[in-house]
Residue, then its C-alpha position, 0 to 999 in steps of 0.5 A: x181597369x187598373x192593377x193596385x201599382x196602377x198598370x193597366x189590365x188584359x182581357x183573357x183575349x189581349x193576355x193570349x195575344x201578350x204571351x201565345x198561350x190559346x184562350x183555352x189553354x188558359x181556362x185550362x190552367x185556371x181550373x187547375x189552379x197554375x193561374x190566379x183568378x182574374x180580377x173581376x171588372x164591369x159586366x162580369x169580365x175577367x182582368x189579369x195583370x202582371x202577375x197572371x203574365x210573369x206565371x205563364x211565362x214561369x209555366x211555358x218554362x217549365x213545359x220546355x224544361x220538360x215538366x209534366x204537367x204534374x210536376x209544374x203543378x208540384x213546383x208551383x206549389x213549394x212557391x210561396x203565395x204571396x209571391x210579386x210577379x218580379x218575383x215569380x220573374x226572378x224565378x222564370x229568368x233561372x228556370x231558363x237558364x236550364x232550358x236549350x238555348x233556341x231563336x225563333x224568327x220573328x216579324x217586327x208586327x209579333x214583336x210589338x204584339x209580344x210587347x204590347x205596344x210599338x217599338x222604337x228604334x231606340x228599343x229595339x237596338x236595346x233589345x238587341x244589345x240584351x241579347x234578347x234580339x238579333x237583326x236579319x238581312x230583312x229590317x223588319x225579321x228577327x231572330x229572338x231569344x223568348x226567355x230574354x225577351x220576355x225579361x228584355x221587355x220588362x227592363x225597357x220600362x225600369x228607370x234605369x241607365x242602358x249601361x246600368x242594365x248591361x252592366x246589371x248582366x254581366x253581373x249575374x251572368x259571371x256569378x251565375x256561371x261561376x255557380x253553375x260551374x261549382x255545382x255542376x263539378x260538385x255533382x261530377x266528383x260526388x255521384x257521376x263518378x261514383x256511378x261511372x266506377x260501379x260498372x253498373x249501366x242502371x245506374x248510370x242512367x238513373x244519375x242522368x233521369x236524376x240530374x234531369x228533375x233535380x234542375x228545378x230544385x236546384x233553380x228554386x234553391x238560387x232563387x230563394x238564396x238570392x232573394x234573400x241574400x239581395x234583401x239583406x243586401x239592401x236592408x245595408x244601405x236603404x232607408x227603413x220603411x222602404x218596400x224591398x219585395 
């Protein structure tokens, strides 16, 4: 089976192999509604596409963030329903903005199986250049970013130029820090301080747990702003009629 775009489909088998997530973990999430459900195929097999692998990325995100359970359903909620899964990936890549930063070592066999295909070398040294991927003294070790190799994935098959996508990152990492940079002395200079001249422990520490749950307000916020500031951005220059979700 194919998706309506024409990619191809998983099993709930391949999907867990894809994304590290357990068969049953994925029921799980299913019975709870954090997962669509699958398209159905011959002999009563569930297919699930690309929308079911960019929301359990958004989903292992948010767990690293440090969302309960709960609360990712809470967030996943406020998403609109009708949302692409480059959408709910736009969403993912500012969610991870927030979670520590962290390598995994991985063998060139778990990369491919992550990708879903073999790698050339070609793709690798673009993975790296992404700074989705570090090299190892072992040719065939490296040391991976999660959150970027996910999106690093996904760009290997976006017709664009190499230069173009790097050029793309530098973009959004300047404005993304510029913006973090703002909101973060916004939060100092109008609650921490506040907090700090009190004198109050309490609430010292009730503006920490704060800052804490309101990251993914916050991330959700970008999100929405930057979508809709991109669309009206395109609308400028594209020709009507042209598909701009």
């Amino acid at each position: 089976m194919t998706t309506e775009t024409g990619e191809p489909t998983l099993t709930i088998d391949e999907l867990a192999a894809r994304t590290g997530v357990t068969v049953r973990t994925i029921r799980f999430y299913s019975t709870r509604g954090l997962l669509p459900p699958p398209a159905i195929g011959p002999r009563r097999v569930g297919h699930y596409g690309p929308a079911h692998l960019a929301r359990l990325a958004l989903i292992e995100d948010l767990q690293h963030q440090g969302l309960t359970l709960a609360a990712i359903e809470r967030y996943l909620e406020r998403l609109p329903e009708d949302l692409s899964d480059q959408d709910l990936a736009l969403h993912r890549a500012l969610v991870a903005a927030w979670v520590p930063d962290s390598a995994e070592e991985s063998s060139r066999a778990e990369l491919e199986r992550r990708a879903g295909r073999p790698l050339t070398g070609q793709e690798v040294a673009r993975l790296t250049a992404m700074g989705a991927l570090a090299g190892t003294a072992d040719p065939d070790a490296f040391l991976i970013d999660p959150g970027m190799l996910r999106l690093g994935l996904r760009l290997l098959d976006v017709p664009l130029a190499h230069e173009a996508i790097l050029a793309a990152r530098a973009i959004l990492m300047e404005h993304t820090r510029s913006a973090a940079a703002e909101l973060s002395r916004l939060f100092r200079d109008e609650v921490w301080e506040n907090a700090e001249a009190s004198g109050d422990p309490g609430e010292v520490e009730r503006i920490k747990s704060l800052s804490a749950h309101m990251q993914p307000l916050v991330v959700q916020a970008l999100v929405t702003t930057f979508q809709r500031s991109l669309r009206d951005e395109l609308r400028s220059w594209l020709p009507a009629g042209t598909d701009q979700k």
